[in-house]
ROTOR-172454 format. One line per 8 residues: their letters; for each residue y, x, z of N, C-alpha, C, O, CB. Coordinates in pm, whole numbers, plus 50000, padded with zeros to 5 digits. Glycine has a CB too. Example, Ala and Ser with C-alpha at 12.3 -4.5 7.8 and 13.67 -1.06 7.14 Angstrom:
<rs>
AS	49431/51319/50780/49550/51230/50780/49670/51320/50780/49668/51424/50846/49553/51131/50905 | 49775/51285/50708/49894/51367/50714/50003/51290/50787/50114/51341/50804/49940/51408/50572
</rs>
This chain:
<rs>
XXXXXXXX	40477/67639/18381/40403/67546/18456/40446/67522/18602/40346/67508/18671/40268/67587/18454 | 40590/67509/18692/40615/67489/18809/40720/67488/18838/40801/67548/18766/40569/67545/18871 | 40751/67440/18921/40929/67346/18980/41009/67508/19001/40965/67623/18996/40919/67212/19214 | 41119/67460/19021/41226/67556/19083/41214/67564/19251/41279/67502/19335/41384/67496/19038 | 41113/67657/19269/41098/67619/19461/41236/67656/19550/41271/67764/19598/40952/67739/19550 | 41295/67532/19552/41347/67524/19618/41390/67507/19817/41496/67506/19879/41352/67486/19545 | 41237/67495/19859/41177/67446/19962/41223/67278/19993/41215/67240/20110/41210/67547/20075 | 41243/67238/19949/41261/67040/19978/41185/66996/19904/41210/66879/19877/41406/66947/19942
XXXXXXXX	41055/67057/19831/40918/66904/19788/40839/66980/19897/40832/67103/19904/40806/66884/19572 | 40791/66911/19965/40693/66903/20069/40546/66876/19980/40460/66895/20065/40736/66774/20187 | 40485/66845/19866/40374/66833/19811/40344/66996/19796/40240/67044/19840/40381/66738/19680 | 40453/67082/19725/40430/67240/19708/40431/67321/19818/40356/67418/19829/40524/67299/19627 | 40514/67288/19901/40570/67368/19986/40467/67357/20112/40393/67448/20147/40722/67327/20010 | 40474/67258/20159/40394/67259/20295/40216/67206/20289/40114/67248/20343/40487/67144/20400 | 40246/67098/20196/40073/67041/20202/40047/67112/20056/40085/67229/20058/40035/66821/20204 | 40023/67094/20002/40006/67103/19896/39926/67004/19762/39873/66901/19802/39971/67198/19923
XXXXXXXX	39921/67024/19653/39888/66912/19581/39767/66893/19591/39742/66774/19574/39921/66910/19460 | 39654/66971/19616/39512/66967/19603/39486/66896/19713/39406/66803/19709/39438/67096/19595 | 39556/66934/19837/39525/66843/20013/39515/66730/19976/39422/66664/20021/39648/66834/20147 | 39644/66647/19844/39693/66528/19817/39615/66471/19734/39580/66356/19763/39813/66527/19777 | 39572/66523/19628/39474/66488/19487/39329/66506/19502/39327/66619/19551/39509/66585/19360 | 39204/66469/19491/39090/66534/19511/39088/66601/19382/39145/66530/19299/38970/66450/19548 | 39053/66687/19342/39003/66729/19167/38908/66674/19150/38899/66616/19042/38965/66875/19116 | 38810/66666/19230/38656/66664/19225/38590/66532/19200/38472/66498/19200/38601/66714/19352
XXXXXXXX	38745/66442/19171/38722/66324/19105/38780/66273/18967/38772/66162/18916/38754/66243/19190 | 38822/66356/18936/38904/66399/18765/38781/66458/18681/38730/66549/18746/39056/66555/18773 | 38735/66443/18594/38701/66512/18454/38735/66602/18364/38699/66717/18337/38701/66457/18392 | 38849/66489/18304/38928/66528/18253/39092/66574/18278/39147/66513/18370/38903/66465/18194 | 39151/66648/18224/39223/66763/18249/39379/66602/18249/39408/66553/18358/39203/66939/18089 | 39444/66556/18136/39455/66443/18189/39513/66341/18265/39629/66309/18291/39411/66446/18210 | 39380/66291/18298/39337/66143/18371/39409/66262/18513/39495/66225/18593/39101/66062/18369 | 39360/66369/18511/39419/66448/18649/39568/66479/18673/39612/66471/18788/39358/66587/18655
XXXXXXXX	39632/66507/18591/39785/66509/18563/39846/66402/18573/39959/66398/18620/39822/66548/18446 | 39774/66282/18525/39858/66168/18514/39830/66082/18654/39885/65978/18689/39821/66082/18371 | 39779/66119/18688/39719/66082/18848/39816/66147/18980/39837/66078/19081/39544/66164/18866 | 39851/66234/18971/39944/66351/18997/40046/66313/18984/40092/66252/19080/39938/66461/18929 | 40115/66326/18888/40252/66215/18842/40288/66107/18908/40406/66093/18942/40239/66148/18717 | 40200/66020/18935/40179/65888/19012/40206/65944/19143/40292/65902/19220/40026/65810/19000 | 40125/66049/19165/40164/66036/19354/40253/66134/19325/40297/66066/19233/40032/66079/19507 | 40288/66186/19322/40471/66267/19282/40602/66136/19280/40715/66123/19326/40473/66356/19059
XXXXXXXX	40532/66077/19217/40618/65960/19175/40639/65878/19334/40758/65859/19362/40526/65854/19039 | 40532/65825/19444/40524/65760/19503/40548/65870/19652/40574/65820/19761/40413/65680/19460 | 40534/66031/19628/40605/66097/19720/40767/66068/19728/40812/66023/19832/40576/66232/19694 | 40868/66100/19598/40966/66118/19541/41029/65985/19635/41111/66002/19724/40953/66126/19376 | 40976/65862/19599/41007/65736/19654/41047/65709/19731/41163/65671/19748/40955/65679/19668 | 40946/65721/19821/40957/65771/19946/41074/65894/20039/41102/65907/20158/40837/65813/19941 | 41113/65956/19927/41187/66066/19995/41336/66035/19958/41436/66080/20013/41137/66220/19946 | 41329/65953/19859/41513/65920/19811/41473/65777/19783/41553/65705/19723/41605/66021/19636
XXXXXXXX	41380/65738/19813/41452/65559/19779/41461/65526/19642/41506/65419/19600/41625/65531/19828 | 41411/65631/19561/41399/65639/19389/41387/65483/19357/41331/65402/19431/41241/65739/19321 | 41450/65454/19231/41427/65305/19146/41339/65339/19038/41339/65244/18959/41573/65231/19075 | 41266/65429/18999/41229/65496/18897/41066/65378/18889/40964/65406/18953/41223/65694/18934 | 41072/65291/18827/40950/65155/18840/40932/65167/18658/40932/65062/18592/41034/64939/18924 | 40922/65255/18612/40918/65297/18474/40730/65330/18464/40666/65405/18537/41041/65454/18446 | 40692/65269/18380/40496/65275/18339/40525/65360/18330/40526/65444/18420/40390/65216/18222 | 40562/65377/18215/40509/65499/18099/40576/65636/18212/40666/65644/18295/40614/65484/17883
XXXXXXXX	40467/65734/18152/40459/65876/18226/40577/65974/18113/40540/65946/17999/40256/65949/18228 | 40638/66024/18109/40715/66108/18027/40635/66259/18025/40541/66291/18098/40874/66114/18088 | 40698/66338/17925/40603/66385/17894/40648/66561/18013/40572/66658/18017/40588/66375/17702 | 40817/66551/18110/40832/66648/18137/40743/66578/18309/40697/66656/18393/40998/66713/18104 | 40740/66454/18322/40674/66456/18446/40498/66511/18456/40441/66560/18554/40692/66306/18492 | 40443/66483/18323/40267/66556/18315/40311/66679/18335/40267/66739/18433/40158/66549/18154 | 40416/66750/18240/40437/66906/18271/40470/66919/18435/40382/66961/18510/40577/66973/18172 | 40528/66902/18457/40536/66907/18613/40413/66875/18704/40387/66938/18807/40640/66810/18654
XXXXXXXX	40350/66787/18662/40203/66786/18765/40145/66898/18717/40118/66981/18805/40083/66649/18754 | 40114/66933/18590/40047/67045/18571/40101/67166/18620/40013/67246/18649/40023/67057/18451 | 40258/67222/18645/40296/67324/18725/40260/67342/18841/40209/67439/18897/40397/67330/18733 | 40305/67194/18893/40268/67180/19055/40104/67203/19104/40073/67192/19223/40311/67015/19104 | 40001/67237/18997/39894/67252/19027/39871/67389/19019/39833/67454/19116/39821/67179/18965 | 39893/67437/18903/39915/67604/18875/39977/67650/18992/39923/67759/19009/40015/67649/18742 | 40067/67631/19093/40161/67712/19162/40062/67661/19278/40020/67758/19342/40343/67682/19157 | 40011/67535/19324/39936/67557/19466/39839/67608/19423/39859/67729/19424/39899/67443/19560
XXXXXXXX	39743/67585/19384/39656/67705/19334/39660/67834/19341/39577/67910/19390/39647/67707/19233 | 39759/67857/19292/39825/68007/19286/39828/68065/19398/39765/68170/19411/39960/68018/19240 | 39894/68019/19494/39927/67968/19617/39815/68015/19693/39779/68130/19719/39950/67820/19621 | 39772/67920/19720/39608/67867/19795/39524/67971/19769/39447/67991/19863/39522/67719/19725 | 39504/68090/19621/39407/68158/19624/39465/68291/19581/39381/68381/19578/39302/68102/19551 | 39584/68325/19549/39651/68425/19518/39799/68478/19597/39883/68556/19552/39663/68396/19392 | 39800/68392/19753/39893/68427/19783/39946/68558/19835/40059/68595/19867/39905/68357/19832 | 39817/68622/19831/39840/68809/19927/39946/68865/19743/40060/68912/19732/39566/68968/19973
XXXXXXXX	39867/68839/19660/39960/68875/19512/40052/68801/19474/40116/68863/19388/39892/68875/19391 | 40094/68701/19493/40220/68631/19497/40296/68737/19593/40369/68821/19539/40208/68466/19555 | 40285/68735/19695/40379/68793/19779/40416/68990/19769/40513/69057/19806/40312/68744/19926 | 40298/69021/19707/40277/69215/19694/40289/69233/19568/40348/69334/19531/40118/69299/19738 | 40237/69139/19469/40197/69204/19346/40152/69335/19320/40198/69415/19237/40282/69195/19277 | 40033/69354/19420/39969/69478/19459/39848/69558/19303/39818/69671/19267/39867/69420/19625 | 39820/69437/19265/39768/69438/19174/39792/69458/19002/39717/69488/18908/39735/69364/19210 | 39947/69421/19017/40059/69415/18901/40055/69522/18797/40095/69481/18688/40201/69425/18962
XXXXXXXX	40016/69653/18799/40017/69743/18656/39861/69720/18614/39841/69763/18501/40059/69936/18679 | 39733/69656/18682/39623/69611/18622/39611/69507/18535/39535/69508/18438/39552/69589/18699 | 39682/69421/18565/39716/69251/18488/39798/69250/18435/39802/69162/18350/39743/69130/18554 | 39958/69374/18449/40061/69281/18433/40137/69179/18484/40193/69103/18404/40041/69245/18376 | 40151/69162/18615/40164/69050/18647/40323/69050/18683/40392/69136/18737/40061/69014/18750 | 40362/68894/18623/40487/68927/18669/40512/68739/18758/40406/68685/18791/40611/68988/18506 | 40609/68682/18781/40654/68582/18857/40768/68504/18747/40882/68548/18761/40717/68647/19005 | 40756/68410/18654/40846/68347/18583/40937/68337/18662/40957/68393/18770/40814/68237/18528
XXXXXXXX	41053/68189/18548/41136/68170/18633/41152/68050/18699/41257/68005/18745/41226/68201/18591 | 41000/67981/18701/40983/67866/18775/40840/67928/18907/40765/67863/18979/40935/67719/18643 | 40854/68054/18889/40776/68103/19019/40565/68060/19034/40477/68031/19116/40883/68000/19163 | 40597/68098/18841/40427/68074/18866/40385/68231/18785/40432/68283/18683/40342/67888/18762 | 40279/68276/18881/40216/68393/18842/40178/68376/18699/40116/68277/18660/40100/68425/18928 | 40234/68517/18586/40175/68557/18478/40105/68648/18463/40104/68733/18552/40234/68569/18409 | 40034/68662/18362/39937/68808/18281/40063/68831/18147/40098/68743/18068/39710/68744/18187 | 40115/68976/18151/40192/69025/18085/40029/69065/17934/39908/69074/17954/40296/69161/18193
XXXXXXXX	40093/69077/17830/39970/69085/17741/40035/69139/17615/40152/69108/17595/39887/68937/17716 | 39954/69236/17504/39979/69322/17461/40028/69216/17333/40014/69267/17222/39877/69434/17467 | 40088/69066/17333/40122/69031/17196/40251/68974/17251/40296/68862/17224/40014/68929/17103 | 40303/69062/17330/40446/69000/17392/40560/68956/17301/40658/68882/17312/40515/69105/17482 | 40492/69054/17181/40611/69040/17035/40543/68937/16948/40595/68885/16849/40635/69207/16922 | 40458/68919/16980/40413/68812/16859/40517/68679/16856/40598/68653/16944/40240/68749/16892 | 40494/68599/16729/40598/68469/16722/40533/68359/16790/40501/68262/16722/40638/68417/16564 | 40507/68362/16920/40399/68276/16986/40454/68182/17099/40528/68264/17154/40288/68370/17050
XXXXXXXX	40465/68106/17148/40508/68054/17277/40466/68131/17373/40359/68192/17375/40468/67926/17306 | 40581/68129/17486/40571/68199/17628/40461/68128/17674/40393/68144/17573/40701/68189/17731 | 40391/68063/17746/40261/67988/17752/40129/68045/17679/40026/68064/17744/40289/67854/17693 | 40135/68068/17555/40055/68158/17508/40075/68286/17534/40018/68318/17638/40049/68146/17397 | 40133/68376/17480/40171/68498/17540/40160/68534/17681/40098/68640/17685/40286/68511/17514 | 40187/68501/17782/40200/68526/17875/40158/68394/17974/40235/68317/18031/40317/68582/17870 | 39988/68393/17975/39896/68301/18067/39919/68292/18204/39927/68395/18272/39762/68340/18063 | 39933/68168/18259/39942/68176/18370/39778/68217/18444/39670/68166/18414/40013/68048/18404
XXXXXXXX	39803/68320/18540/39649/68345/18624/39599/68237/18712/39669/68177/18794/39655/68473/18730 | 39497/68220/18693/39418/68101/18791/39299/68141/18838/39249/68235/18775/39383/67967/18720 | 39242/68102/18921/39121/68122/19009/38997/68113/18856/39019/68031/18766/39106/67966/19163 | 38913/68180/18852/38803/68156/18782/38746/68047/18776/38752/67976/18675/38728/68219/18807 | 38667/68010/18904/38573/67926/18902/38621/67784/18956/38537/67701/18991/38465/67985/18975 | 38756/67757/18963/38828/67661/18968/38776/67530/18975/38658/67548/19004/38897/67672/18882 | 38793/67425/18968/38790/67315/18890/38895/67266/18760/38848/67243/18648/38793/67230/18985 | 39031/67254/18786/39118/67291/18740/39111/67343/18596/39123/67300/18481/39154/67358/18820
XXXXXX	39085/67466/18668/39083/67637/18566/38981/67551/18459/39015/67527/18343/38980/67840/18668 | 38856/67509/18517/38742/67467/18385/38771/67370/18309/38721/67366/18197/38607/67423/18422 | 38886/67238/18366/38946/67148/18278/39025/67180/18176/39030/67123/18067/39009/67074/18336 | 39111/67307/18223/39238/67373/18126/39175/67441/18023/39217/67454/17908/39343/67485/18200 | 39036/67499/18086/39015/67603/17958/38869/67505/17857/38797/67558/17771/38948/67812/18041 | 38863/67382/17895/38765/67287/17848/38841/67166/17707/38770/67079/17656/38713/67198/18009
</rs>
């Protein structure tokens, strides 16, 4: 669920996506991603002059709004454990390789997708968190 931080998107890095998006006007999980996409799309634009005037949403740009939400989030409410992983033999926690916090979990062998197996952690009481798990 999140970019290669490279430090050059300024939506992750410095503001973040939630500053940019309200949640608290999304419902659905979505109408919120694809909303996201759009202003990704109209950041991007802006930053290279992109020709990219294409409707339709593809399906790795929703994945990408949805990373880019997981990782400020992450961010925003987990950054003392992003940075210590102080907490790490309680959860498991480890750092993919797009730099979004996991829960290591006892079906690591199962025939399952990484996504399943290994959940990204999110704030509980989220907004977000209640769309993903809704």
């Amino acid at each position: 669920m999140c970019n290669n931080n490279t430090g050059s998107d300024p939506v992750s890095d410095n503001i973040g996506v939630h500053n940019i998006v309200d949640i608290n006007n999304y419902n659905k999980p979505d109408k919120l991603l694809r909303i996201t996409v759009y202003v990704l799309r109209f950041v991007n634009k802006l930053k290279r002059s992109s020709n990219n005037n294409n409707v339709q949403l593809s399906p790795e740009e929703i994945n990408m709004a949805e990373k880019k939400w997981v990782t400020d989030l992450q961010r925003t409410n987990y950054g003392d454990v992003v940075h210590s992983l102080q907490i790490r033999d309680q959860l498991n926690l480890f750092l993919d390789n797009e730099d979004t916090l996991r829960c290591g979990s006892r079906i690591h062998n199962a025939p399952l997708d990484f996504v399943t197996k290994f959940p990204a952690l999110l704030p509980p009481h989220h907004k977000f968190t209640n769309c993903e798990s809704s």
